[in-house]
NUSE-857094 format. One record per residue (C-alpha): residue in three letters; x, y, z. Coordinates in steps of 0.2 Angstrom, whole numbers, plus 5000, padded with zeros to 4 digits. Layout:
# NUSE-857094
<rest = Ala	u = X	v = Y	w = Z>
...
//
This chain:
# NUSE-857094
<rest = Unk	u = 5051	v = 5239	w = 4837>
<rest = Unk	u = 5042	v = 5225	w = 4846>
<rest = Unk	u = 5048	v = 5216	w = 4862>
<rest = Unk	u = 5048	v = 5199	w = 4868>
<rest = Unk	u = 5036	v = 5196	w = 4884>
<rest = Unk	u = 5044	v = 5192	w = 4899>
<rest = Unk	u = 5037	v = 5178	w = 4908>
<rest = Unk	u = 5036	v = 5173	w = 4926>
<rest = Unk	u = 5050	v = 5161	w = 4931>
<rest = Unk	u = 5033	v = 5154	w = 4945>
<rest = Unk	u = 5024	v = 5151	w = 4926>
<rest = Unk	u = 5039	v = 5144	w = 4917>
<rest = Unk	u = 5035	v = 5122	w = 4918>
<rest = Unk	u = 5051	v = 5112	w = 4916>
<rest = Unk	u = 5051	v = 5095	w = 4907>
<rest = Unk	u = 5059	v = 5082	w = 4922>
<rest = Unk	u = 5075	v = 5077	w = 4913>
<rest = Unk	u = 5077	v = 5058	w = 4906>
<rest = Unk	u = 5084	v = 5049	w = 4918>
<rest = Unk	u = 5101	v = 5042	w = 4915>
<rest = Unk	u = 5097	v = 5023	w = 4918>
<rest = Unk	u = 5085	v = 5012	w = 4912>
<rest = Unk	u = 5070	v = 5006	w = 4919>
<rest = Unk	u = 5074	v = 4992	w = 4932>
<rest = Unk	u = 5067	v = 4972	w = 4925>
<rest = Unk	u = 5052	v = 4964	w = 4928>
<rest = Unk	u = 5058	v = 4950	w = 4938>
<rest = Unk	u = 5050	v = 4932	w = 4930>
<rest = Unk	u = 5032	v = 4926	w = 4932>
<rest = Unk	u = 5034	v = 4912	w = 4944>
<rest = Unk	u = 5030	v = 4894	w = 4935>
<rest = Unk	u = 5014	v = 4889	w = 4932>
<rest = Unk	u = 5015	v = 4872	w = 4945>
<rest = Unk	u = 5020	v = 4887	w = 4959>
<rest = Unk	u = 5006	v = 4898	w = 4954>
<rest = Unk	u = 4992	v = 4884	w = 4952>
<rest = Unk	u = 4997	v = 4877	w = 4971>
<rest = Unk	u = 4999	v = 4894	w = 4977>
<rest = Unk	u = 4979	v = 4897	w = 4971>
<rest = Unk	u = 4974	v = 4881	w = 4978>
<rest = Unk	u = 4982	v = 4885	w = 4995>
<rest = Unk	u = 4972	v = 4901	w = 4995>
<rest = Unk	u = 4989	v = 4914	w = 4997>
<rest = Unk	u = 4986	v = 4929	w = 4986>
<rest = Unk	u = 4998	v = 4940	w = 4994>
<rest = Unk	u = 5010	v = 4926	w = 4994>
<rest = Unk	u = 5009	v = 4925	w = 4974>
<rest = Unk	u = 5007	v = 4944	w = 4972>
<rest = Unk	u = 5028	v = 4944	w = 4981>
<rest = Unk	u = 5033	v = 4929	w = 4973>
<rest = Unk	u = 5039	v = 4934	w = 4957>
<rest = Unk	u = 5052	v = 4950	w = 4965>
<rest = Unk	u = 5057	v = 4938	w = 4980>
<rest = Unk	u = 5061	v = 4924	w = 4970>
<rest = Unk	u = 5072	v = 4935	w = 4959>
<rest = Unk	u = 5080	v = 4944	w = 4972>
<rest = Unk	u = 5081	v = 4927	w = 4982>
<rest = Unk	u = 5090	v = 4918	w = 4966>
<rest = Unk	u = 5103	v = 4933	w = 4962>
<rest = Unk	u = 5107	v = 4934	w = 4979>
<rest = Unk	u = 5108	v = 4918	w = 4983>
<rest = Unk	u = 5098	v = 4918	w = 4999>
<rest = Unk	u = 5097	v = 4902	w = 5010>
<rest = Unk	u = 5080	v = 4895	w = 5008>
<rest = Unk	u = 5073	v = 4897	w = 5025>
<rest = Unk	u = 5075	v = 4916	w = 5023>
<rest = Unk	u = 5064	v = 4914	w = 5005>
<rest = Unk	u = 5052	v = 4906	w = 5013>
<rest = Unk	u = 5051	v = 4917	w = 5029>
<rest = Unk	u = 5051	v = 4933	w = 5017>
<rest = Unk	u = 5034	v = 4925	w = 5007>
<rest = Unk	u = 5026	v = 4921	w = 5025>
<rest = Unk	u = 5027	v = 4938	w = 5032>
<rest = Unk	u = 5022	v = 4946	w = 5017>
<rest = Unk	u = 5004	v = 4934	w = 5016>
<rest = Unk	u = 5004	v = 4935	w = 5036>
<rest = Unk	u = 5005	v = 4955	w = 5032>
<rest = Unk	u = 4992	v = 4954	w = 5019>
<rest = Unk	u = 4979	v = 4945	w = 5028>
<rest = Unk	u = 4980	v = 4957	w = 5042>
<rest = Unk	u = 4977	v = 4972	w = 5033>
<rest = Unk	u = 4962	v = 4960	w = 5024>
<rest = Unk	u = 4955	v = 4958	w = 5039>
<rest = Unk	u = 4955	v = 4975	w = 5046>
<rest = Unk	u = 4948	v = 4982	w = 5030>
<rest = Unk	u = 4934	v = 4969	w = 5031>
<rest = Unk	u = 4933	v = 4973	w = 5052>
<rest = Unk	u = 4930	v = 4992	w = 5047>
<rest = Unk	u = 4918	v = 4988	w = 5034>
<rest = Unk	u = 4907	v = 4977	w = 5044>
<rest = Unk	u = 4906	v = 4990	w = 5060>
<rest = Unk	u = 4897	v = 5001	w = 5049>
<rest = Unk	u = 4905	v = 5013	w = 5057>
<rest = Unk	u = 4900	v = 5033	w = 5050>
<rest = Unk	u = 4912	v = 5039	w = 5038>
<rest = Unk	u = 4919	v = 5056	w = 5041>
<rest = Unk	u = 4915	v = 5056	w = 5061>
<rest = Unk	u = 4930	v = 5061	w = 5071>
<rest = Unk	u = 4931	v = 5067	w = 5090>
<rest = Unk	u = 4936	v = 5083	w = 5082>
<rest = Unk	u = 4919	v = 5085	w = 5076>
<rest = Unk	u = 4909	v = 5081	w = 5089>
<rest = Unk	u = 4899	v = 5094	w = 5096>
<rest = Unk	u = 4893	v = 5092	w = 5115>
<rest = Unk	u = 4879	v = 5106	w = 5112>
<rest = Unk	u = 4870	v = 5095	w = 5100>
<rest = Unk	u = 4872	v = 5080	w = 5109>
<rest = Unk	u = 4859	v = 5071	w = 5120>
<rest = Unk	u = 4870	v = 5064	w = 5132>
<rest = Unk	u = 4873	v = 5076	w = 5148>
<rest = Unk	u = 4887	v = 5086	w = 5149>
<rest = Unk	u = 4894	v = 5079	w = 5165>
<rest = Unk	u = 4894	v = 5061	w = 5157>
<rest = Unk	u = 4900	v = 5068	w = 5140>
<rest = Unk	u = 4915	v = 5076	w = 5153>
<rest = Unk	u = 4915	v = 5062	w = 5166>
<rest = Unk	u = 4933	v = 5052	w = 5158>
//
């Protein structure tokens, strides 16, 4: 008589279960006239919110001023991180260099100055 292998319950891999509703909808591509301004006005982040905004604004009926406000902060935010990207990139700084890994044995710099903060 030959017996079943037991397995490991840390071995067994369960399947995630299917979820009970369905995926949410792609909100609208915005219209062509709004994406062709939007391009010419240079806001990429703008346009990249656009389409969810502009559903949410519409089913939710949100006064105007707030749709606009919503798509202004999210192009302000953008160009922030843009700019620090390109800020980072353009130091040159060392990758991987942290104070954690600085070692005042190997360093040039006297120790009294490397101490003197």
């Amino acid at each position: 008589m030959t017996t079943a292998p037991v397995m490991d319950p840390a071995e067994v891999v369960l399947a995630p279960a299917p979820s009970p509703l369905p995926p949410p909808p792609l909100a609208p591509p915005i219209p062509a006239e709004l994406d062709a301004v939007l391009r010419r006005m240079r806001f990429p982040y703008l346009r990249a919110v656009a389409p969810d905004v502009l559903a949410t604004a519409r089913s939710q009926r949100w006064d105007s001023a707030e749709v606009v406000r919503i798509l202004l902060e999210a192009e302000i935010k953008g160009r922030d991180e843009a700019t620090r990207r390109n800020h980072r990139k353009m130091a040159q700084l060392p990758s991987g260099k942290t104070f954690e890994s600085w070692r005042e044995a190997d360093s040039s710099i006297p120790a009294p100055t490397q101490q003197a903060w």
